[in-house]
N, C-alpha and C positions, 0 to 999 in steps of 0.2 A: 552578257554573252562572253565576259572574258573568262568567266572561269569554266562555261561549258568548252570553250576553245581549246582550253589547257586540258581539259579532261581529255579532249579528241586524239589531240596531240601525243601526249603523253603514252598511250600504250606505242605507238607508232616508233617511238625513243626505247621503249623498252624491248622491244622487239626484235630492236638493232637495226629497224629497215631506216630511220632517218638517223643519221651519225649523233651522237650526243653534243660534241662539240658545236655542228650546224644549227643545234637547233638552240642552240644557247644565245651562240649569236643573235638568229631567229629574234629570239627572247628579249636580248637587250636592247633592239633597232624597233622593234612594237614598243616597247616599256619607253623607249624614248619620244617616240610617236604619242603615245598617248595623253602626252603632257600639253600635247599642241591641240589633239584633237581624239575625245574619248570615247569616238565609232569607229579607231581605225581596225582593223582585224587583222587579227596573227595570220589567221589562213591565209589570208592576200598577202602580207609581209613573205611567207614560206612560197608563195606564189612568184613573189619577184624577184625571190632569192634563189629560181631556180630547182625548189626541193620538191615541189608540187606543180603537177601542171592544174591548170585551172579545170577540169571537167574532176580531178582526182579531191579537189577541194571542194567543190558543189556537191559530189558524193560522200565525202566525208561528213561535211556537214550536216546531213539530211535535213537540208532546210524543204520547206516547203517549195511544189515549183509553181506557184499561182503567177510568176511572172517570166518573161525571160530572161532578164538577169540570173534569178538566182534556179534556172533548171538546166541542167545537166545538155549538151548537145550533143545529139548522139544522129550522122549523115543517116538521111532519110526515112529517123520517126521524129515525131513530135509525142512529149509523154503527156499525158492524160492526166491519170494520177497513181501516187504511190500505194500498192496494193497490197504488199506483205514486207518481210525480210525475216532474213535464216541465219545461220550461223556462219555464213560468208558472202551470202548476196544480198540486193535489193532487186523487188522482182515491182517494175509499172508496169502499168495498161497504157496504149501507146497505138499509134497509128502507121502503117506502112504507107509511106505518103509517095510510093512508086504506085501503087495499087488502089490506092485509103483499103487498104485491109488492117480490121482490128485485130491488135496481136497482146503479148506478154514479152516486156524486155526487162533478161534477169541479166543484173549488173554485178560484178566481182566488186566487193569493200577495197576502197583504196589499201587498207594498210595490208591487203593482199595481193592487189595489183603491183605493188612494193617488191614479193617477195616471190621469187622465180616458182616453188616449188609449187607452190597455191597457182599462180596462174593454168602449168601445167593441169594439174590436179582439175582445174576447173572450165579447162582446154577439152581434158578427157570426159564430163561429161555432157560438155554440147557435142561432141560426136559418136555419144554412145546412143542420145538422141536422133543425132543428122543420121543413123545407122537404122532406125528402127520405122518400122510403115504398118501401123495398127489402127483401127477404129478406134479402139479403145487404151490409145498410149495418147498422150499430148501431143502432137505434130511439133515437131523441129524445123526450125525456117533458116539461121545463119546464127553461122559466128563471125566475129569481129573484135577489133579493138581500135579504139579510137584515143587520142590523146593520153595515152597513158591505163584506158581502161578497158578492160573485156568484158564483154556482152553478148547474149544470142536471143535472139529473138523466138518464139512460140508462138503456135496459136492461143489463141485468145478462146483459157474454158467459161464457158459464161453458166455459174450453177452455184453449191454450194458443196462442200464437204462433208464428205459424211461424218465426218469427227462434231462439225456442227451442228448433227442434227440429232446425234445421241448425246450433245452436252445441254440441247436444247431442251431435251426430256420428249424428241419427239418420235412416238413408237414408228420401228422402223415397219418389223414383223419377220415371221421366217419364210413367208413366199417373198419380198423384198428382195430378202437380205441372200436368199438362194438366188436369186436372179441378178445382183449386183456379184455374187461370188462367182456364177459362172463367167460374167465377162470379164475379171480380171483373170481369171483360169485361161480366157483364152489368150489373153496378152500377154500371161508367163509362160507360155506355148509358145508364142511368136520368139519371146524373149531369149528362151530355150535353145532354139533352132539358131538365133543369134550369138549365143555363146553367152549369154550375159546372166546376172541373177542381181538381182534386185535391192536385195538386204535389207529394205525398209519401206515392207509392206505395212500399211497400217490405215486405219479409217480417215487419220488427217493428210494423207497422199491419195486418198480418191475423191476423186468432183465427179458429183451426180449431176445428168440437168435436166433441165422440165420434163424431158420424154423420157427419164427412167435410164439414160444410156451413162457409162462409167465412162472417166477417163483418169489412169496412173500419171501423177504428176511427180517429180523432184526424183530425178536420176543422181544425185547427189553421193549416194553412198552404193550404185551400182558399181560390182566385180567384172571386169570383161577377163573371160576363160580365157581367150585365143585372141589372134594377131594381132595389130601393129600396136592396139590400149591396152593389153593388156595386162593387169595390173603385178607390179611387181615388187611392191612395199610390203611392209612387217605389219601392218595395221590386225591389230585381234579382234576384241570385243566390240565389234561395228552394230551398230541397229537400233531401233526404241524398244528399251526395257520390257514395255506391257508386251510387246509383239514378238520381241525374237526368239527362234530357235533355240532349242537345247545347244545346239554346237557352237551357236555363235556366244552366247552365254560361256561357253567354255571355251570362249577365245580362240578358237579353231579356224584357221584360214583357208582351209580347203573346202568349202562348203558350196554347194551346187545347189538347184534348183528347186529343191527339198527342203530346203532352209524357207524358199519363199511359199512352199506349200503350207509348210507350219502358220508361219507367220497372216497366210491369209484363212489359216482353219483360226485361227483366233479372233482375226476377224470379223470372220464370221458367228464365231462365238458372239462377243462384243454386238454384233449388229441383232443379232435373233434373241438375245435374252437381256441386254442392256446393262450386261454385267460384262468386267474383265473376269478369266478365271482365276487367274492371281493378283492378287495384291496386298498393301504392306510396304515394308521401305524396298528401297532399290537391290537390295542384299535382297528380300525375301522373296520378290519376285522371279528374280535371278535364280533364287535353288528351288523352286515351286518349277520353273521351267524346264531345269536339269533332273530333279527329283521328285518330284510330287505328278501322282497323277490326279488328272482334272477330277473333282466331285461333279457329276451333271445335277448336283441340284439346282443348282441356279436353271439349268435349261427343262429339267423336270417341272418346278414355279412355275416358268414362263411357259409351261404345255408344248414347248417344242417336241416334234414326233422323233418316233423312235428314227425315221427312215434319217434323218438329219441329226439325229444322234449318233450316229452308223456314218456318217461322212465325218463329223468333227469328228470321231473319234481315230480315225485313218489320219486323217491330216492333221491330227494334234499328237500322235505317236510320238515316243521320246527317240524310239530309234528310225531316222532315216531309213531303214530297208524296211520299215513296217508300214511306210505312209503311201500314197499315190506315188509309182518313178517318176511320173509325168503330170504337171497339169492337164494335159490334154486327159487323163484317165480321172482326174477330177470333172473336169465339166462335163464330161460321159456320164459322170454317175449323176450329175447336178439333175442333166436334162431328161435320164433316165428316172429319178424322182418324179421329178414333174409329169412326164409323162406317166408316168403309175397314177399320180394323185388323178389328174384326169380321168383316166380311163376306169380307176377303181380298182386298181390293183394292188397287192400288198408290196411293197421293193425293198424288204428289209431280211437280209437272213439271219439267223440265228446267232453268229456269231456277233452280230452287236450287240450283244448284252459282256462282251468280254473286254477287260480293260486292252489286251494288246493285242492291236488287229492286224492279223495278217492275210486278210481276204481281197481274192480277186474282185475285179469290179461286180458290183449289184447284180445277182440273177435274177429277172424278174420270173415269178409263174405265171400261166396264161390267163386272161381277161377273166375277172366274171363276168356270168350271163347277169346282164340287167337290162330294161327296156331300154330302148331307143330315145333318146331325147325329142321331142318335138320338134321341129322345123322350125316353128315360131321362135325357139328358145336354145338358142346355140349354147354351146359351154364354151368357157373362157378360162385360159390359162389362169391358177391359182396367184398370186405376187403381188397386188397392188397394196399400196401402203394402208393400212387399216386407219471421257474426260482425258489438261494437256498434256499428253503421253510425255514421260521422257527420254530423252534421244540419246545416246552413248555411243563416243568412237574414243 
């Protein structure tokens, strides 16, 4: 354990957030310690030296919490168990023990707890959360800090990823994959109307669950446009690689809600053909994003219809004024598919056969004439179900 301690430790020194000198001290009062007794632990030495509060060192740790000693107290949940972690939190499954309502408590890494700007930074996106009210967005419950550490609580998505279920090998399909794309289209509507954009849309940020319904998790690397969050840093190349936008790719900081339409025509790509459309090293997908246009052979293979080759192609435009302005003009065409395929109508016009599209939403033509379906035998909406991206900021 002594030298995972030192590993812990040690960026925390280099960081600058624990003084070098204290922690040397630290160092020589353990080292003397150990001589008498060779369980004693640095972290508790830094603990009663004042350097650490004790919830900042059971987080640090990441010890297991099977006991109460060694898990984290955090007023009024009890944690379950540790269910993920990211590139500044840890996120348990946890009980609201004012309610017993099951939740999600994402916790700030002590060595950013440490450091003013990180807390901010992760201040601002539990209230880009506590700001948003969508079916289809994770619910925001509180923020807090307790002993030294920041925390907010979520509802509890009880499902699977869809990043998990195409590394699974398990066929999504393109009625699915249409029908998971319209609901995040509408919570970048909601988002929209918020002021907010997203920046890392991607298949491992959606939870599908039993009944087919989406929910956007990890507000992480959302932009807030307008008031009191809004963002005011130099941050460029924000997003994961496979997913982002041409602009963000080119490091572009003005980037609006059009970045997140790309980002979910990809997707959607990703989900209906089980291919990314670029790939390669991180350089190559980057200038495939900014310069290459997509080959739909991949989505040709996989027999995806022209009517949805005609949407990715909108939402995967290299120039912002060529895509959807609005997700709400994406899910319009979503449902106006669907409803085509039902009814038997064609909903694709001609200009989707061109690489840059600049067309109004879908005009459908009138129904054809075909029998009536039977009474006995309803028709039913088309949809039912028949890799680790990398992340850059």
């Amino acid at each position: 354990m002594t030298s995972d301690e030192l590993s812990l430790v040690a960026p925390l020194v280099g960081a600058g957030v624990i003084p070098k000198e204290a922690a040397e001290d630290c160092l020589r009062t353990w080292q003397s310690l150990l001589k008498q007794d060779n369980r004693v632990s640095l972290l508790k030495v830094m603990v009663k030296k004042g350097l650490l509060t004790r919830t900042q060192a059971i987080v640090l740790s990441g010890a297991p919490i099977e006991s109460a000693e060694r898990q984290p107290f955090f007023p009024n949940y009890k944690l379950v168990r540790r269910v993920g972690e990211g590139g500044m939190a840890i996120v348990y499954e946890a009980t609201y023990q004012k309610v017993t309502a099951r939740v999600a408590l994402k916790v700030l890494m002590t060595k950013f707890c440490l450091q003013e700007a990180y807390r901010l930074r992760f201040k601002r996106e539990a209230n880009i959360l506590l700001n948003l009210d969508h079916p289809n967005i994770v619910e925001g419950r509180e923020y807090d800090s307790f002993d030294g550490v920041d925390f907010y609580a979520m509802g509890y998505v009880d499902g699977i990823s869809v990043l998990d279920i195409l590394e699974h090998g398990i066929p999504i399909g393109e009625g699915l994959a249409l029908h998971i794309a319209a609901q995040v289209a509408s919570a970048l509507e909601h988002m929209r109307e918020k002021g907010i954009v997203h920046r890392d849309i991607k298949p491992g940020n959606l939870v599908l669950d039993p009944d087919g319904n989406v929910k956007i998790i990890d507000f992480g690397l959302a932009k807030v446009m307008t008031g009191m969050w809004q963002d005011v840093g130099t941050e460029t190349t924000v997003g994961t690689i496979d997913y982002m936008s041409p602009e963000q790719a080119r490091g572009e900081t003005n980037v609006d809600t059009r970045a997140d339409v790309y980002s979910l025509g990809v997707t959607l790509f990703h989900m209906a053909t089980g291919e990314l459309p670029f790939q390669g090293t991180a350089a190559e997908i980057m200038y495939g994003h900014v310069k290459t246009e997509v080959a739909f052979t991949q989505a040709q293979r996989a027999k995806i219809s022209d009517q949805t080759q005609y949407i990715l192609r909108r939402t995967m435009a290299k120039d912002p004024a060529h895509r959807y302005e609005t997700p709400k003009a994406l899910e319009d065409d979503i449902h106006a598919l669907c409803d085509a395929i039902i009814e038997g109508r064609d909903a694709v016009p001609e200009v989707v056969t061109k690489t840059s599209v600049e067309a109004a939403p879908i005009q459908l033509p009138p129904p054809k004439a075909k029998p009536a379906a039977p009474a006995s035998q309803p028709r039913a909406r088309p949809g039912q179900p028949r890799s680790q991206p990398r992340r850059h900021r």
